[in-house]
KOLGU-950769 format. One line per field, with one value per residue (C-alpha): residue in one letter; residue number from 1; x, y, z. Coordinates in nm, 2 decimals, decimal comma. Each point is the difference from the previous one (the first is absolute). Example, Ala and Ser with C-alpha at 12.3 -4.5 7.8 and 13.67 -1.06 7.14 Angstrom:
2
aa [A / S]
i [1 / 2]
xx [1,23 / 0,14]
yy [-0,45 / 0,34]
zz [0,78 / -0,07]
END
This chain:
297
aa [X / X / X / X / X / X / X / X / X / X / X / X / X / X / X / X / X / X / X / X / X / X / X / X / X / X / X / X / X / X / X / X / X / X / X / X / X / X / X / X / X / X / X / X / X / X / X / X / X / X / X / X / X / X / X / X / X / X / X / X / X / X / X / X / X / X / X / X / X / X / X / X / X / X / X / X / X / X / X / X / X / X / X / X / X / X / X / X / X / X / X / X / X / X / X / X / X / X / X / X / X / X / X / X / X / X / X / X / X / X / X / X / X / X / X / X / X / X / X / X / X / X / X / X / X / X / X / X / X / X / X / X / X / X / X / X / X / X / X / X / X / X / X / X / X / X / X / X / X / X / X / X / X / X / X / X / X / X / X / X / X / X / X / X / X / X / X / X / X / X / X / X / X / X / X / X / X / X / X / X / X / X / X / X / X / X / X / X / X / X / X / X / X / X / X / X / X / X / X / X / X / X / X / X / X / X / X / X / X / X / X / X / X / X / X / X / X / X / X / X / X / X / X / X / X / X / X / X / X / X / X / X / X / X / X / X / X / X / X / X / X / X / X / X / X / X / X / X / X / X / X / X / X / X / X / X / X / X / X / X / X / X / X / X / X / X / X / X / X / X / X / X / X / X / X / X / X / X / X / X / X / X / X / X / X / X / X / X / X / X / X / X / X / X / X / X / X]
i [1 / 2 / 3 / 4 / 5 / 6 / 7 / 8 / 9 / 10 / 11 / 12 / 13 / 14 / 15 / 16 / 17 / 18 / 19 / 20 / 21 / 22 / 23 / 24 / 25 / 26 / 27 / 28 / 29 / 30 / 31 / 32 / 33 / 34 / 35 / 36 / 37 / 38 / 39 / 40 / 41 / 42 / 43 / 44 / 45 / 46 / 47 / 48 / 49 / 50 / 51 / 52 / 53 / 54 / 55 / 56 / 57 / 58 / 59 / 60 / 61 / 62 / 63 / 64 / 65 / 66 / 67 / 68 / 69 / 70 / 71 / 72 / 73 / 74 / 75 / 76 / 77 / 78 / 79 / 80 / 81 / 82 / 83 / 84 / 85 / 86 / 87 / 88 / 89 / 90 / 91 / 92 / 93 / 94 / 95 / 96 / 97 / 98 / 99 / 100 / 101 / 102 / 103 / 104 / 105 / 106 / 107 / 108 / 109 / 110 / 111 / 112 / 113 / 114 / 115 / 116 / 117 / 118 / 119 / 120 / 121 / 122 / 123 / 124 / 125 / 126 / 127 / 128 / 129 / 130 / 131 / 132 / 133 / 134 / 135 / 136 / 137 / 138 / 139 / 140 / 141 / 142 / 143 / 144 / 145 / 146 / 147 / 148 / 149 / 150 / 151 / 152 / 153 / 154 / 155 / 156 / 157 / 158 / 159 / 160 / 161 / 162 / 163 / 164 / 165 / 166 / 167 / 168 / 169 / 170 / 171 / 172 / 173 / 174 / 175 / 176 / 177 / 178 / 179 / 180 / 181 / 182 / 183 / 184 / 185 / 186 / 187 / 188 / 189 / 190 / 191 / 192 / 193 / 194 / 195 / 196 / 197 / 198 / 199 / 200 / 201 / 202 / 203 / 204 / 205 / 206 / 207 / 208 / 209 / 210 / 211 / 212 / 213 / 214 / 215 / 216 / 217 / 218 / 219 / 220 / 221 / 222 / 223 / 224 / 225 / 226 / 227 / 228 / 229 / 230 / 231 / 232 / 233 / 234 / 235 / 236 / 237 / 238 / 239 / 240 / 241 / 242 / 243 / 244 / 245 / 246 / 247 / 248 / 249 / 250 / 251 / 252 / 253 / 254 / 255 / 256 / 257 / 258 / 259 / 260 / 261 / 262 / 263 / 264 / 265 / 266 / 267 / 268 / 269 / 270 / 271 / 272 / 273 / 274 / 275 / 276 / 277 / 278 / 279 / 280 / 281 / 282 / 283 / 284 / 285 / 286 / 287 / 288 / 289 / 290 / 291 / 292 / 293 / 294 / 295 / 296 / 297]
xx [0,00 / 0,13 / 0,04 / -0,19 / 0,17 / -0,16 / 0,17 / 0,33 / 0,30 / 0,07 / 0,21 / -0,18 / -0,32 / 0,32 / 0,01 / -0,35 / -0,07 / 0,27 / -0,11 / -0,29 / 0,18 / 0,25 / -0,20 / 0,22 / 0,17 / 0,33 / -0,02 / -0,13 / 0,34 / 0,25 / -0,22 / 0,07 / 0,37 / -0,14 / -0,04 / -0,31 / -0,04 / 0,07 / -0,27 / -0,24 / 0,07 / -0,09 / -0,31 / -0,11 / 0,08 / -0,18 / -0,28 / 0,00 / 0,03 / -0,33 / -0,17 / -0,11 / 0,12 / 0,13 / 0,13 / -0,10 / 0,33 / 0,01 / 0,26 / -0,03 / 0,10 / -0,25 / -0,31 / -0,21 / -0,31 / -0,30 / 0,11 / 0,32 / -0,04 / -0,19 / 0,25 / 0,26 / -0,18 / 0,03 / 0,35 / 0,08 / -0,22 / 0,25 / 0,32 / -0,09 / -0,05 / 0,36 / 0,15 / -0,18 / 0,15 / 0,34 / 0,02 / -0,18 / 0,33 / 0,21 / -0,10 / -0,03 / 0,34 / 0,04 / 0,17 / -0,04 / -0,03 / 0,16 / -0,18 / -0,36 / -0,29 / -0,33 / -0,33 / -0,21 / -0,35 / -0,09 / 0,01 / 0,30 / 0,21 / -0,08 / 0,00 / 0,20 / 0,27 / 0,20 / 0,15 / 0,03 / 0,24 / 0,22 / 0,09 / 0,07 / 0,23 / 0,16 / 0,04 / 0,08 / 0,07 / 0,14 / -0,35 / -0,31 / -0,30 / -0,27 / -0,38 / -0,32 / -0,29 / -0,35 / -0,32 / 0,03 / -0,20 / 0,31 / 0,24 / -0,10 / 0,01 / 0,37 / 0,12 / -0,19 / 0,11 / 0,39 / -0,01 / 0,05 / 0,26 / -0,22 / -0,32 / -0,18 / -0,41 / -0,28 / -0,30 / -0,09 / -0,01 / 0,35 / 0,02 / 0,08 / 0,24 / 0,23 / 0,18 / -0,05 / 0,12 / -0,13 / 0,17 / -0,26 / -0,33 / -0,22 / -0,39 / -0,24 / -0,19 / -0,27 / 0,10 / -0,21 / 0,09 / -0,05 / -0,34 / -0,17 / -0,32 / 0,16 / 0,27 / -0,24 / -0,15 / 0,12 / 0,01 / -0,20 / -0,22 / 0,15 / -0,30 / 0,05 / 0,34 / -0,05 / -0,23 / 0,15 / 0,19 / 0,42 / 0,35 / 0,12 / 0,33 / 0,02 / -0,14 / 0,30 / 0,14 / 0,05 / -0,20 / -0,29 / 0,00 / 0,00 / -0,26 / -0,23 / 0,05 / -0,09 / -0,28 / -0,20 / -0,20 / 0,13 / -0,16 / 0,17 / 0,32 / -0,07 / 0,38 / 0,28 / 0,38 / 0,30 / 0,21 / -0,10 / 0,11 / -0,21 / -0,26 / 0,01 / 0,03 / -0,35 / -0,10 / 0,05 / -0,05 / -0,36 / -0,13 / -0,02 / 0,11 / 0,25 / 0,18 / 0,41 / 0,25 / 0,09 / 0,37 / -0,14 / -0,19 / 0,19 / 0,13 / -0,35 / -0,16 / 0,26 / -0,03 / -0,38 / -0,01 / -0,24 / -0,25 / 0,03 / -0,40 / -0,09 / -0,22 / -0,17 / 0,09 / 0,26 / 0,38 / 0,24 / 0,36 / 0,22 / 0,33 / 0,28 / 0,18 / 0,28 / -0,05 / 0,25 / -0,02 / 0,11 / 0,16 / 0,22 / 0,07 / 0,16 / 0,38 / 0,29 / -0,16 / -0,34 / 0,08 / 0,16 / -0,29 / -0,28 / 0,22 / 0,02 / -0,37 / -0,06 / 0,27 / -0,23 / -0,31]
yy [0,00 / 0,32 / 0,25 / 0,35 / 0,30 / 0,19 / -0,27 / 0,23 / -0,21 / -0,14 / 0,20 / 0,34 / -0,18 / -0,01 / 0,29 / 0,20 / -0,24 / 0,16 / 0,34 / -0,09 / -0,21 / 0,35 / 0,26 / 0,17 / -0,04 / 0,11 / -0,27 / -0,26 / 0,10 / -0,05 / -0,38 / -0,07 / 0,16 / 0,26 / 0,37 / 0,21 / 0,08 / -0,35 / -0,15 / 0,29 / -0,07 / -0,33 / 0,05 / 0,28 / -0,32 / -0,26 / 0,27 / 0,03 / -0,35 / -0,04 / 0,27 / 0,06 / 0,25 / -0,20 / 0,32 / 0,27 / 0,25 / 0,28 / 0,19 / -0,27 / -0,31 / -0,23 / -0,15 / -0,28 / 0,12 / -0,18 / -0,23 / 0,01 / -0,16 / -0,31 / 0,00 / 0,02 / -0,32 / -0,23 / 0,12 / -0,11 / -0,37 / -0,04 / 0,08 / -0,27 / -0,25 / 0,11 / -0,11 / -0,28 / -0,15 / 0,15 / -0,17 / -0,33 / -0,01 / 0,05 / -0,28 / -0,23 / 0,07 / -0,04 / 0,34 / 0,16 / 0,30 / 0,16 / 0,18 / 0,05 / -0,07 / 0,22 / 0,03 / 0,30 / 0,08 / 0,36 / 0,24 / -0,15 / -0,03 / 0,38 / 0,18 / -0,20 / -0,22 / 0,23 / 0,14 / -0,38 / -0,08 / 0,36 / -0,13 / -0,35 / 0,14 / 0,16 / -0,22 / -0,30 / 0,14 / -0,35 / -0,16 / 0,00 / 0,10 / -0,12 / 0,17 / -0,11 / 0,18 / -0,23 / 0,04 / -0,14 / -0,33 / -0,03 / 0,11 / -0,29 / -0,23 / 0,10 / -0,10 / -0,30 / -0,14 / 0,12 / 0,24 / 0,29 / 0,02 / 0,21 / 0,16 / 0,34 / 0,01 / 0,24 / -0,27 / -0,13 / -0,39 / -0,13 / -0,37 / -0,21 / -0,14 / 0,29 / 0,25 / 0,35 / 0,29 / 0,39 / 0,27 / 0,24 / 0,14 / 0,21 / 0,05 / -0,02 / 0,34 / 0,09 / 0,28 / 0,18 / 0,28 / 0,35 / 0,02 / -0,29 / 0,05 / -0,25 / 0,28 / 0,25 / -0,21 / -0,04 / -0,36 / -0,28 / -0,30 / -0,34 / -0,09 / 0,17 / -0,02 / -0,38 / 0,04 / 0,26 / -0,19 / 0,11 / 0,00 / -0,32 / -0,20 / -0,34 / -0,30 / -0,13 / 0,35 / 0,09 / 0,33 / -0,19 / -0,33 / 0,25 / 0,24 / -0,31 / -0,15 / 0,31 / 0,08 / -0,29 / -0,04 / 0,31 / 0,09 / -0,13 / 0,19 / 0,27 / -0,08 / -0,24 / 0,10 / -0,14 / 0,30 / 0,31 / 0,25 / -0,15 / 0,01 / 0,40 / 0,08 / -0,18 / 0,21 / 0,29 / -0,11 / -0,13 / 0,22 / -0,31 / -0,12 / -0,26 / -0,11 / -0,04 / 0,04 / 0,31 / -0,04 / 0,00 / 0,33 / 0,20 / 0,24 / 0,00 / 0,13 / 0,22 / 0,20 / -0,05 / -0,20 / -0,24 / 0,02 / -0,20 / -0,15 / -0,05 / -0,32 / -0,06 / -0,29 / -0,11 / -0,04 / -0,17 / 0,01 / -0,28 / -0,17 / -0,02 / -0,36 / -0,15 / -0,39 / -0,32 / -0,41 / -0,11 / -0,33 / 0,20 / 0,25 / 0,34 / 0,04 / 0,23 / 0,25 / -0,06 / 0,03 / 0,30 / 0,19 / -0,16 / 0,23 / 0,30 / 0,01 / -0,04 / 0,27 / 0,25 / -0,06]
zz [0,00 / -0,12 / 0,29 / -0,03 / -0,08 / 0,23 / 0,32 / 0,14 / 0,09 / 0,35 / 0,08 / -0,07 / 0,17 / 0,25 / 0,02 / 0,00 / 0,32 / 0,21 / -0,10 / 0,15 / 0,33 / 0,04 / -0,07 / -0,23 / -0,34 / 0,25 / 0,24 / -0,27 / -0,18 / 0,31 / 0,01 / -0,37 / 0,01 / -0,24 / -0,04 / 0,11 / -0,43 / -0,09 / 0,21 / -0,13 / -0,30 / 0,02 / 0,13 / -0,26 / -0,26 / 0,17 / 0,01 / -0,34 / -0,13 / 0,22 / -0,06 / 0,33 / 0,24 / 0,29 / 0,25 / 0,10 / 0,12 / 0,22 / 0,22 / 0,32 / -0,26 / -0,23 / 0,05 / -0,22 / -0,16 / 0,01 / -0,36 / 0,14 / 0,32 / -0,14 / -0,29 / 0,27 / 0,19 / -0,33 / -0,06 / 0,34 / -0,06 / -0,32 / 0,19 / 0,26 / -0,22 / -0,21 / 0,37 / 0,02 / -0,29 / 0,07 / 0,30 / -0,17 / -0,20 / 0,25 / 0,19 / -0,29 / -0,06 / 0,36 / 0,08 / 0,32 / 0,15 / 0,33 / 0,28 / 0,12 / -0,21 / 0,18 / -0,10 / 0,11 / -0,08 / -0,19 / 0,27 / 0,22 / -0,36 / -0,09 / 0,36 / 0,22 / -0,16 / -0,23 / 0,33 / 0,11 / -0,29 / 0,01 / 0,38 / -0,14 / -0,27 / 0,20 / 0,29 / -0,22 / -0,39 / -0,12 / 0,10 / -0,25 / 0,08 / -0,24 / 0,06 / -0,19 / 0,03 / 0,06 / 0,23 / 0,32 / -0,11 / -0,28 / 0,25 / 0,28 / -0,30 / -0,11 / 0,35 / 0,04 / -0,32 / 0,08 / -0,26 / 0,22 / 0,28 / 0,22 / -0,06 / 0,06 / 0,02 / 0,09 / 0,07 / 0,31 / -0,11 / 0,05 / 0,02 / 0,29 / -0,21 / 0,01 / 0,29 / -0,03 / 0,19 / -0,03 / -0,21 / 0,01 / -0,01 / -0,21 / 0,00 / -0,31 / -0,10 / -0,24 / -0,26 / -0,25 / -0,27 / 0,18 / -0,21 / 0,11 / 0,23 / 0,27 / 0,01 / 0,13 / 0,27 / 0,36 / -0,02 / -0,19 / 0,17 / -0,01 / -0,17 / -0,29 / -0,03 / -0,07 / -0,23 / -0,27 / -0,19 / 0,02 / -0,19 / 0,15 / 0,03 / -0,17 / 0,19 / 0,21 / 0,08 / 0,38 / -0,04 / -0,14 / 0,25 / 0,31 / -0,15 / -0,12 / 0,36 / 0,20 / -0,24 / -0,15 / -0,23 / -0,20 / -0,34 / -0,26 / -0,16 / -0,28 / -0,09 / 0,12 / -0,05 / 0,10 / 0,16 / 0,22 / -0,31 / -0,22 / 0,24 / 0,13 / -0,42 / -0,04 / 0,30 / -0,17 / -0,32 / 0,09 / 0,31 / 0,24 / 0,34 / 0,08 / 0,32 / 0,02 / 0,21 / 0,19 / -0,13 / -0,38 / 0,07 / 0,21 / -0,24 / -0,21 / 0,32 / 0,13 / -0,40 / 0,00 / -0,32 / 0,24 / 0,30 / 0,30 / 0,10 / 0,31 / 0,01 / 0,32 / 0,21 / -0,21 / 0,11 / -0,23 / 0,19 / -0,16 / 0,17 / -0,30 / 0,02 / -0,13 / -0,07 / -0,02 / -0,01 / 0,34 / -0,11 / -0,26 / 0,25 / -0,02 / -0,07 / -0,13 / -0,20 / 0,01 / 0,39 / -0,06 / -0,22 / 0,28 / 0,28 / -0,24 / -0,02 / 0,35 / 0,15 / -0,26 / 0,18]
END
């Protein structure tokens, strides 16, 4: 099958996803060992070639339009599954690599972890450290299966299977754009919080086990989506309430791009864990990166 014109190469799909993960074509540019033009360059390229405008830039850095935050979300689908085989290779030509391999779910990965890794370079910068980005249902599954080293989740439901310590908290809030009528309100009834239908996380996510647990019998999901950009670009984009983490929304609410709602009765405080297989055990690096996280709390 003859691929489309219109598909970028991995490594500009490389690329526009950690614009999006830093913020800035700068910072994306030190990642990539490239310059601040060379990276926007790229972009502007891929932008063409798709036709779609994927950022939107100002003077505080870049941030993904609407388009460009579900374009983002497949680009990210494809560069999984590019490391997926890599490392199916690898192992059939039975190579292997050094360090700590660590799973994380989407909030932990984007807000927590990068400053994980800097102190492990820098404590230990002959050591690896490998991070794949899943829900916590994924995540859970990475570690059971030996995948992962040592996993990072969000949801409640950790099995009795493996050990877990905590590396943090967070709580859950319900955003809005500034112009929706939930905005204007003191606070909202439980009742009909569960009935509008919201921007959700995928099935298997921390945010949306915890949220479906405290609140039952929710209406169903006007849209599912795989990360928390995705998901505050399809709050703006479509005028409609979702829950995520405080850490995804901080800087959202602090500009107000989004509304915190209150909903009555409703508390969502969540304990950040980091997971591993007893009868593997921790050791050496993955240890090491375990200790990190918890000094940060």
């Amino acid at each position: 099958m003859a691929m489309s014109p219109r598909v970028p190469e991995l490594s500009a799909l490389d690329v526009l996803v950690s614009v999006e993960r830093c913020g800035s074509m700068g910072a994306a540019g030190r990642a990539h060992g490239l310059s601040q033009q060379a990276v926007s360059a790229r972009v502007r390229s891929v932008e063409r070639q798709l036709g779609v405008k994927v950022f939107d830039r100002g003077p505080s850095g870049v941030r993904p339009t609407a388009e460009g935050a579900l374009l983002l979300e497949w680009a990210g689908r494809i560069l999984d599954a590019a490391e997926e085989l890599a490392s199916g290779v690898a192992a059939l030509r039975g190579e292997r690599r050094g360090g700590v391999a660590v799973a994380a779910s989407m909030t932990i990965a984007e807000y927590l972890v990068p400053a994980w890794t800097v102190v492990m370079r820098r404590r230990f910068p002959d050591v690896t450290t490998t991070v794949r980005l899943q829900n916590s249902a994924e995540v859970i599954a990475r570690v059971q299966s030996g995948e992962a080293d040592l996993g990072f989740v969000e949801g409640p439901d950790i099995p009795a299977t493996l050990r877990s310590a905590p590396v943090g908290r967070d709580r859950l809030v319900v955003i809005v754009p500034p112009a929706h009528p939930w905005a204007q309100r003191e606070s909202v009834s439980l009742t009909e919080f569960a009935e509008t239908p919201l921007v959700q996380r995928e099935p298997g996510s921390g945010t949306r086990t915890t949220l479906e647990q405290v609140v039952p019998g929710m209406a169903p999901p006007l849209l599912e989506l795989s990360s928390a950009t995705a998901v505050k670009a399809a709050v703006l984009a479509g005028n409609a309430p979702a829950v995520l983490s405080s850490l995804a929304v901080a800087a959202e609410l602090d500009d107000g791009r989004l509304a915190r709602v209150e909903v009555e009765r409703l508390a969502l405080p969540r304990t950040l864990q980091a997971v591993w297989d007893p009868v593997r055990g921790l050791y050496g690096a993955a240890r090491d990166f375990l200790d990190i996280a918890l000094a940060a709390r």
